[in-house]
C-alpha positions as CSV (number, residue, x, y, z in Angstrom):
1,X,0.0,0.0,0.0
2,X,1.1,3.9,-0.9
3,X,-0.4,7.1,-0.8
4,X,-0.2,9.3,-4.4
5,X,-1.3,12.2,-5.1
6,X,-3.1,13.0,-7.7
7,X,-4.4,16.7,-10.1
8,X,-8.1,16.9,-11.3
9,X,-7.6,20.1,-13.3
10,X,-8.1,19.4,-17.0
11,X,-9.2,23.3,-18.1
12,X,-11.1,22.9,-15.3
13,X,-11.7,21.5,-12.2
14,X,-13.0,17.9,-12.1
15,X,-12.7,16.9,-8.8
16,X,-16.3,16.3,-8.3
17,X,-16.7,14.4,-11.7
18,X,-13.8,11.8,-10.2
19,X,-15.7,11.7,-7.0
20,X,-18.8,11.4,-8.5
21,X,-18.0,8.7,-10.9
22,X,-15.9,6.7,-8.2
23,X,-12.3,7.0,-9.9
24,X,-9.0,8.9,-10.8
25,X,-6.9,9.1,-14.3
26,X,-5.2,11.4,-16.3
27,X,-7.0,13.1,-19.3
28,X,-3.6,13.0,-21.4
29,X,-4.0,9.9,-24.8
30,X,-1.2,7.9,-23.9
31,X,0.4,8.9,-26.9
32,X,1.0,12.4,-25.3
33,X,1.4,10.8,-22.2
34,X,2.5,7.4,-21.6
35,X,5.0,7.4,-18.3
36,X,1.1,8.9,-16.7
37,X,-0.2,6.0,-18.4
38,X,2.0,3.4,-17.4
39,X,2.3,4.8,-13.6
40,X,-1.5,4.7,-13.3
41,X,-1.4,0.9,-14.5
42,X,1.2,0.1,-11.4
43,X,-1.8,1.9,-9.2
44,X,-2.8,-1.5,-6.8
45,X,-6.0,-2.8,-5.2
46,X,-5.4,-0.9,-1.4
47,X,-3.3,2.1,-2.6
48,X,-4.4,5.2,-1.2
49,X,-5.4,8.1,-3.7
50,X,-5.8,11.5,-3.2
51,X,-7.2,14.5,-5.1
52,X,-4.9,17.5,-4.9
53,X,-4.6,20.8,-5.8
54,X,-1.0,22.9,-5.2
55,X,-1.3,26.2,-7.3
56,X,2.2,27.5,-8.3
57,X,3.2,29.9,-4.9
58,X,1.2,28.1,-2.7
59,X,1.4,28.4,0.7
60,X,-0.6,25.1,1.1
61,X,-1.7,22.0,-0.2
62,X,-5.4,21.5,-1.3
63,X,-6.8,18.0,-1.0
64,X,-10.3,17.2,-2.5
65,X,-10.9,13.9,-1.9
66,X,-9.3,10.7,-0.3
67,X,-9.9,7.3,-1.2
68,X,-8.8,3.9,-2.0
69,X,-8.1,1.9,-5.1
70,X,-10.8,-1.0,-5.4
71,X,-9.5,-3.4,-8.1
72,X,-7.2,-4.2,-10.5
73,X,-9.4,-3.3,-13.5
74,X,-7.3,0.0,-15.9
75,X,-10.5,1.9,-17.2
76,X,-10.7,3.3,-20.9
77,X,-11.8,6.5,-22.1
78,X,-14.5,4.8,-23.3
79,X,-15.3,3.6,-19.9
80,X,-15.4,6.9,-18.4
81,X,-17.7,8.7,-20.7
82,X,-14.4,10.1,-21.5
83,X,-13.7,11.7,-18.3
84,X,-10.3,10.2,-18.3
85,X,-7.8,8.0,-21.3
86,X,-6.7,6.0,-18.1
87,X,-8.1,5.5,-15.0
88,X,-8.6,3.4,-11.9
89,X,-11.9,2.6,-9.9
90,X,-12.0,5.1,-6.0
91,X,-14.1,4.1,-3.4
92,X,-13.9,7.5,-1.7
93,X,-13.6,7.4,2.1
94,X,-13.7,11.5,2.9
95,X,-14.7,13.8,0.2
96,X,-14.0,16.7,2.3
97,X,-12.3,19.7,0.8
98,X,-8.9,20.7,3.5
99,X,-5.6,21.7,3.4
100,X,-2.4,21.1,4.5
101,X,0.3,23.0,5.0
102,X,3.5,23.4,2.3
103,X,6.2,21.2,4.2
104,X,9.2,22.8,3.9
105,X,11.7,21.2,1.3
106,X,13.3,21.4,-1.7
107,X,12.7,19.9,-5.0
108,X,8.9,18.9,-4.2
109,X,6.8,17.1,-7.1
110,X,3.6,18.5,-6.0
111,X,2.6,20.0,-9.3
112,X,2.8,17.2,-11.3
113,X,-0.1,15.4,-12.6
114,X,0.9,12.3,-10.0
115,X,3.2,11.0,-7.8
116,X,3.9,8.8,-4.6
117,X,3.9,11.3,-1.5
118,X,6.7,10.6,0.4
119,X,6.5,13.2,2.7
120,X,5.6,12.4,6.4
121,X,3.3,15.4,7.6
122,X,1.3,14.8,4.4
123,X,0.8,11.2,4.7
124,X,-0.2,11.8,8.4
125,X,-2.9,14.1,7.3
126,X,-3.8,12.1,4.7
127,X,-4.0,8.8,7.2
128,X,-5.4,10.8,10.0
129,X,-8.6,11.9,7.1
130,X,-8.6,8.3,5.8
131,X,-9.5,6.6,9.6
132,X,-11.8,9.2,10.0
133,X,-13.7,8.5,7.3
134,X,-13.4,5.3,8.0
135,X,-14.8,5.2,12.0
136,X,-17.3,7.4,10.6
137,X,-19.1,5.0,8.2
């Protein structure tokens, strides 16, 4: 199991859309973008997803939604009324809107599309919103 974070901005926000429809992806054809494409393949049943937002000079970190990969099934465009080219199936345990604050380092990936957060005051929040979610169902 392993947290990543994950953007929802394709022109606009879709955040709601991925809750709504019970997954995450990237909106990139895999001919434009296929390291995204292969990375959400490697996502596994259990891994921790969350929908983030880090505008550039941020002072924070805006999460959108925290849930957890359900199976192994790699949705299509197709599959997603083309929400996403790729994407994996959420069940979303807190679709609460919070932030956390910019940890202090160098060389951050925050702005990519997504990446596996490595950073241990993030994946405490994350966690800490996960259980609650969790105790509260």
């Amino acid at each position: 199991m392993a947290i990543f974070g994950l953007g929802a901005y394709y022109d606009t926000d879709v955040s709601d859309e991925f809750i709504r429809a019970g997954l995450v992806g990237a909106g990139w054809r895999e001919a434009d973008a296929p390291e995204i494409h292969r990375f959400v393949r490697t996502l596994k049943v259990g891994d921790i997803v969350y929908i983030k937002s880090f505008p550039p000079g941020s002072a924070s970190i805006f999460v959108k939604g925290i849930g957890i990969v359900e199976d192994d099934s790699v949705l299509s465009g197709a599959e997603t009324e083309e929400l996403v080219q790729i994407g994996r199936r959420v069940r979303w345990m807190s679709t609460d809107t919070f932030e956390i604050p910019r940890p202090t380092e160098r060389n951050n990936v925050r702005a990519n599309t997504i990446y596996e957060e490595f950073h241990p005051v993030v994946q405490r929040a994350i966690m800490q919103r996960l259980f609650a979610g969790l105790t509260a169902r």
